[in-house]
N, C-alpha and C positions, 0 to 999 in steps of 0.2 A: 504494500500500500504506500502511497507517495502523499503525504500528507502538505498544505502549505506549510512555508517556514514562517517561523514565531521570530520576536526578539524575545530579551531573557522577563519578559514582565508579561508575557503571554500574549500579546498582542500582533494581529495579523501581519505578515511582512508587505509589503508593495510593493517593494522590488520584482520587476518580470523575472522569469527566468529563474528563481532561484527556489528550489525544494528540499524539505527533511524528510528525510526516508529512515523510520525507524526501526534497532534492528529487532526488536522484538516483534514487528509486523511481517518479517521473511516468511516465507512457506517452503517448508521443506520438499523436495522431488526426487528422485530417483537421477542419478546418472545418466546418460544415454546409451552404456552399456552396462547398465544396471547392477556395478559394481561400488556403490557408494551413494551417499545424499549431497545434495548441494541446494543452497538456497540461494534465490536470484534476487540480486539486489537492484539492478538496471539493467536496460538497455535499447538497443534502438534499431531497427522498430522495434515497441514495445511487443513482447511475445503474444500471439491471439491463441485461445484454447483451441488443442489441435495441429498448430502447426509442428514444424520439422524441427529437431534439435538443435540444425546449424541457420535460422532461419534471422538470421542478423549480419547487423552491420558492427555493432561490436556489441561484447556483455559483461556485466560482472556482477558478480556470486561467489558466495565462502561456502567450500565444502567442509564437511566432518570424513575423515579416514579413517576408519576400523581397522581395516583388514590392511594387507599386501595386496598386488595385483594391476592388472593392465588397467591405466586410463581411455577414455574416450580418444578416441581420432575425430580431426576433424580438418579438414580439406581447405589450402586456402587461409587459414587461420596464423596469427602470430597469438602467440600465451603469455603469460607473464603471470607467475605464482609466485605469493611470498609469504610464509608463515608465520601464525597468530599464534599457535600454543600448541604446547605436546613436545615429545623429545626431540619433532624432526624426522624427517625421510630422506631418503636417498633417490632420488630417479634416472634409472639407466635408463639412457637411448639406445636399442636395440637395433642390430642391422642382422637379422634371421637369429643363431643365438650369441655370437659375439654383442658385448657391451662395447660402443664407439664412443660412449659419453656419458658423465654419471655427474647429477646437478644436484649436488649437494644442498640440503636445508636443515642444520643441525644448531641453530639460535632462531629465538623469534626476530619477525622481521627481513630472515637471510630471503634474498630474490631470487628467483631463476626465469629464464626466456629460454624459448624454442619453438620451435615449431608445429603448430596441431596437429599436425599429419605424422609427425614421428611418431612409433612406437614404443611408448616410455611404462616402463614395469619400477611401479613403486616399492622399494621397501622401509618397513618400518624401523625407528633406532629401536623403540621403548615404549611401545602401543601409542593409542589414539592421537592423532593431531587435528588441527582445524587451520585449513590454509582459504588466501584472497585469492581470487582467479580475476583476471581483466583476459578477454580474448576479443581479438581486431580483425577483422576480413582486410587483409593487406592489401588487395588492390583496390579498396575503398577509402582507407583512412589510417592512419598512425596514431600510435598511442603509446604512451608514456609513463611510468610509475617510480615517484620518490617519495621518498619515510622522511617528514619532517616531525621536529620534535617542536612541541612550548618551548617555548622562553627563548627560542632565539630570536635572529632580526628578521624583519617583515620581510613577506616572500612575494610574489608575483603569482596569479594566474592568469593564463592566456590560454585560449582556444575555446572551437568552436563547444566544446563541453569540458568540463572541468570539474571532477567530483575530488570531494575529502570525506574520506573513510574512517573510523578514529579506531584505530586497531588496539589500544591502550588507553586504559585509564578516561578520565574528563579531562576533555578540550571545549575553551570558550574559543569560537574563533571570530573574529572581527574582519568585513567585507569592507574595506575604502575602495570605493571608484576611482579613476585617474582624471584627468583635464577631462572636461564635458564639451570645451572646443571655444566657441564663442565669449565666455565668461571667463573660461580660466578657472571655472567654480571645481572645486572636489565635492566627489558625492556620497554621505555613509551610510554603502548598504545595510551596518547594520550587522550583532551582534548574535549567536547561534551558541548554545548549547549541546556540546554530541558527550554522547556516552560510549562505550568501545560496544561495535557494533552502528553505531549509529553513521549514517552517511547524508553530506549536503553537496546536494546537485545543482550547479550552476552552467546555464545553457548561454552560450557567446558570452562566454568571459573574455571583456578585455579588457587586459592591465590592470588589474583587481588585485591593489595590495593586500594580504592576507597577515594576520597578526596572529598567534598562537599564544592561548595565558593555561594553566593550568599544569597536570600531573602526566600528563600522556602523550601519545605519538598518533599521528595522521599518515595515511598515504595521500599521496599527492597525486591524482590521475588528471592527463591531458591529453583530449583526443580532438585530433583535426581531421576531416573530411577532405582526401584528397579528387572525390570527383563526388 
């Protein structure tokens, strides 16, 4: 569910473009090859009941891992996983039964990129974990993933979509506008409350200084639409 965004006194935001997606509103689903759960946090087009597993232009959703075992293939696709909690996996890239590549995720937070189409056999360090997944139809658009923490200096977002994830702890995060053109005026979008789990979706972000106050850490996603 994609709820308007609030400021921190409850009040509705005004700002276009800008939505809290909470994560206690995810629905959990099955994999698409039915080897795990994952809960969709966005994407675009927004999924219709019924459609195809790979039926996007990009998505993102946090899976839960139980088991060991083959991931989803997906054709086309660029990945980008980065781990929220658990001891951490290992994922070999596969080429028949030789390992060509093994993308290590043994701290929260640690990243990995590849390819959908690889053949990637997960294993476990220390049982269960719960990883971020961002997946991009590469001849559509690029997409981008970095871990900012609170308390440093104000960051920038830019593109055509721009979500902040808060994969730790409470983050207030603070939206300034840049030059509005004519006036020279600055504009404040305006202050959000995330809890880990919690994600704010900002649609044509541009040059949106971004302020971090609090105890936790955000992913920083930017995707541009290349046609």
């Amino acid at each position: 569910m994609v709820a308007a965004a609030s400021d921190l006194n409850g009040a509705p935001s005004v700002s276009p473009g800008v939505a809290l997606i909470r994560g206690a509103d995810l629905v959990a689903a099955p994999w698409k090859n039915g080897g795990g759960v994952t809960r969709e946090v966005t994407a675009f087009p927004q999924c219709e009941a019924g459609a195809a597993p790979g039926d996007f232009v990009w998505r993102v959703s946090v899976a839960d891992v139980a088991q060991a075992g083959p991931f989803s293939r997906f054709d086309g696709i660029d990945r980008t996983l980065v781990l929220l909690s658990g001891a951490g996996m290992l994922l070999d890239e596969m080429d028949g039964a030789r390992v060509v590549n093994t993308h290590a995720l043994t701290q929260p937070l640690d990243i990995a990129r590849f390819d959908g189409a690889a053949r990637i056999d997960a294993r476990l360090i220390d049982g269960a974990t719960r990883d971020f997944n961002l997946m991009v139809r590469r001849d559509m658009a690029r997409g981008e993933v970095d871990v900012w923490r609170a308390g440093a200096q104000p960051r920038t977002l830019d593109g055509d979509v721009a979500l902040l994830f808060c994969a730790s702890g409470a983050v207030t995060v603070t939206l300034t506008a840049g030059d509005t053109g004519d006036t020279g005026d600055t504009g404040d979008v305006g202050a959000r409350q995330l809890d880990t789990g919690d994600t704010l979706r900002i649609d044509a972000a541009q040059a949106l200084a971004c302020t971090l106050a609090g105890d936790g850490a955000v992913l920083a996603i930017s995707i541009r639409y290349t046609r």
